[in-house]
C-alpha positions as YAML, in Angstrom:
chain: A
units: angstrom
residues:
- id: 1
  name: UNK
  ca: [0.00, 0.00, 0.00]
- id: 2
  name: UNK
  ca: [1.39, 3.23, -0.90]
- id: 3
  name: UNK
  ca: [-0.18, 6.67, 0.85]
- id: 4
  name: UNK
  ca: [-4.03, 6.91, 0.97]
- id: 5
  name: UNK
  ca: [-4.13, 9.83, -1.30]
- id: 6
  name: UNK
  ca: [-1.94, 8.70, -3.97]
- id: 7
  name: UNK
  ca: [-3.84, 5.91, -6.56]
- id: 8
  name: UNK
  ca: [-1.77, 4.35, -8.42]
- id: 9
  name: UNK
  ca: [-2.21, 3.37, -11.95]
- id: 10
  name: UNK
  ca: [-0.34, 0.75, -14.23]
- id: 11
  name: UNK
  ca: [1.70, 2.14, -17.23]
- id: 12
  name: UNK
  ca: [3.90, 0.02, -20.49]
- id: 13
  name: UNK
  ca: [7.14, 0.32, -19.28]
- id: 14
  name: UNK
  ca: [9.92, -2.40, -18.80]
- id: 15
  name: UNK
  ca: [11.07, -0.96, -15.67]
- id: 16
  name: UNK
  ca: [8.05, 0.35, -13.83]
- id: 17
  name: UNK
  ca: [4.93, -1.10, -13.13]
- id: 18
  name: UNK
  ca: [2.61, 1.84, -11.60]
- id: 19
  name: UNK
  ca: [2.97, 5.57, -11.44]
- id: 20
  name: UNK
  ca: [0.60, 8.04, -9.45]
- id: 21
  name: UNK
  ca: [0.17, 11.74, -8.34]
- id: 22
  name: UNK
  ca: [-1.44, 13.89, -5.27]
- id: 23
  name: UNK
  ca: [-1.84, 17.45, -6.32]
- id: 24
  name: UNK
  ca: [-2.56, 18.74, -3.15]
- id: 25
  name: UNK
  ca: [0.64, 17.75, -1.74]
- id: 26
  name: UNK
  ca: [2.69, 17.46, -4.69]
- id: 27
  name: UNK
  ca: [3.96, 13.63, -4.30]
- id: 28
  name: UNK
  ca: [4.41, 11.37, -7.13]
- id: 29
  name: UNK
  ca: [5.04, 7.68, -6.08]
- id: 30
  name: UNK
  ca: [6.64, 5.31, -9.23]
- id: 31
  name: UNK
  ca: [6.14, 1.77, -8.32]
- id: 32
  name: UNK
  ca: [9.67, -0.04, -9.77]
- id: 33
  name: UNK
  ca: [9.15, -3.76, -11.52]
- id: 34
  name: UNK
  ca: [12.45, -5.21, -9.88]
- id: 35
  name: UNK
  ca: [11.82, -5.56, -5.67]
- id: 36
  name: UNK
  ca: [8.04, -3.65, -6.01]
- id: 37
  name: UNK
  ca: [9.28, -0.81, -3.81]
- id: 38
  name: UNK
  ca: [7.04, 2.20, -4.22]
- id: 39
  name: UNK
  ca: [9.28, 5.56, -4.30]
- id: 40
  name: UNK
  ca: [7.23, 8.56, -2.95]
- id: 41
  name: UNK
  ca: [8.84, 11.60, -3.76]
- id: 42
  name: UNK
  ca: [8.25, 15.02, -2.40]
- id: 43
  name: UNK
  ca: [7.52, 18.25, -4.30]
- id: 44
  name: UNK
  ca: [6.75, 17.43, -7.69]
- id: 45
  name: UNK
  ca: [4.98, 20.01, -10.09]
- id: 46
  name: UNK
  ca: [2.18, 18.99, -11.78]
- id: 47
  name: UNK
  ca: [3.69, 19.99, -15.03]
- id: 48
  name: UNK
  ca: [6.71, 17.03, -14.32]
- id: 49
  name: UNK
  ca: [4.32, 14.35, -13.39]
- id: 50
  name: UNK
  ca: [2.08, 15.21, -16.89]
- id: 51
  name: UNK
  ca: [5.48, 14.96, -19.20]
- id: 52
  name: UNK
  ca: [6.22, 11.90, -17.17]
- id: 53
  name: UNK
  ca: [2.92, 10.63, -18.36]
- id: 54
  name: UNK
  ca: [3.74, 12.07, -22.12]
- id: 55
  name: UNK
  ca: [7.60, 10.64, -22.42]
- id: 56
  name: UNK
  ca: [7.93, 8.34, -25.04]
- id: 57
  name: UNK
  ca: [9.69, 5.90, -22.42]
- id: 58
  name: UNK
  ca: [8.45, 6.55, -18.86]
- id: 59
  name: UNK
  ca: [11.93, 4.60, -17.02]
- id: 60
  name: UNK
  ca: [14.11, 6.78, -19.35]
- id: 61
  name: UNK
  ca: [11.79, 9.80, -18.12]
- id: 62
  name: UNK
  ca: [12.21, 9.00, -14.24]
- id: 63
  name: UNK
  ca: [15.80, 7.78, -14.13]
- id: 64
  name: UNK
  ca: [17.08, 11.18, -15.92]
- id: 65
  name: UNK
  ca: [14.36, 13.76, -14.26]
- id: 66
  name: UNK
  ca: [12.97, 12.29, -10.90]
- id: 67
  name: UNK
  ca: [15.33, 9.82, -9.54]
- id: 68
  name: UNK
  ca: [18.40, 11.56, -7.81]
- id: 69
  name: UNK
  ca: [16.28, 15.09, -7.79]
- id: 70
  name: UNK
  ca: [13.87, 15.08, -5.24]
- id: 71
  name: UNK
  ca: [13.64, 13.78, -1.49]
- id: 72
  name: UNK
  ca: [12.20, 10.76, -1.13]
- id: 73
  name: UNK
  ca: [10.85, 7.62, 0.88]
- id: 74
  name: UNK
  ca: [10.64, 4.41, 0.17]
- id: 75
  name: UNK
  ca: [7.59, 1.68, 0.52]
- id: 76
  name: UNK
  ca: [8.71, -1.79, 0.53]
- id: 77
  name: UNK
  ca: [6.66, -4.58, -1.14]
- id: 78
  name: UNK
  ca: [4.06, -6.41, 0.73]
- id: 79
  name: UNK
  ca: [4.82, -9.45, 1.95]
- id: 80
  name: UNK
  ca: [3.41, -12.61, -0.01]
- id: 81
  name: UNK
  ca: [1.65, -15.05, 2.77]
- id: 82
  name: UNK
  ca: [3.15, -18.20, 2.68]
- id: 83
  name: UNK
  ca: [1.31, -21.42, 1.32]
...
């Protein structure tokens, strides 16, 4: 589960599986394919997280304009139960 006012939504892109944005506080959490950690990082403009949405290849957009730029915190995956 990532923050309660941040839905994520699935997007085609070999490295990341989900991608969502809370304009009142300016977060945008990217849900990575390898480990499932959700990345919630802090203010974002809304203009970033729309180009992000745009870009032709949405890890290429995030590894060059969101990772390494803004603070951020990390959500590990959620535990599978076992059998």
């Amino acid at each position: 589960m990532t923050n309660p006012d941040i839905t994520l939504s699935p997007v085609k892109s070999s490295n990341v599986e989900s991608v969502g944005f809370c304009s009142a506080t300016n977060r945008l959490a990217v849900r990575f394919k390898a480990g499932g950690k959700t990345y919630i990082y802090a203010d974002v403009e809304p203009s970033l997280h729309a180009d992000l949405l745009a870009a032709p290849s949405i890890g290429k957009f995030v590894g060059s304009n969101v990772v390494g730029k803004f603070q951020h915190t990390v959500m590990q995956a959620p535990q599978k139960a076992a059998p």
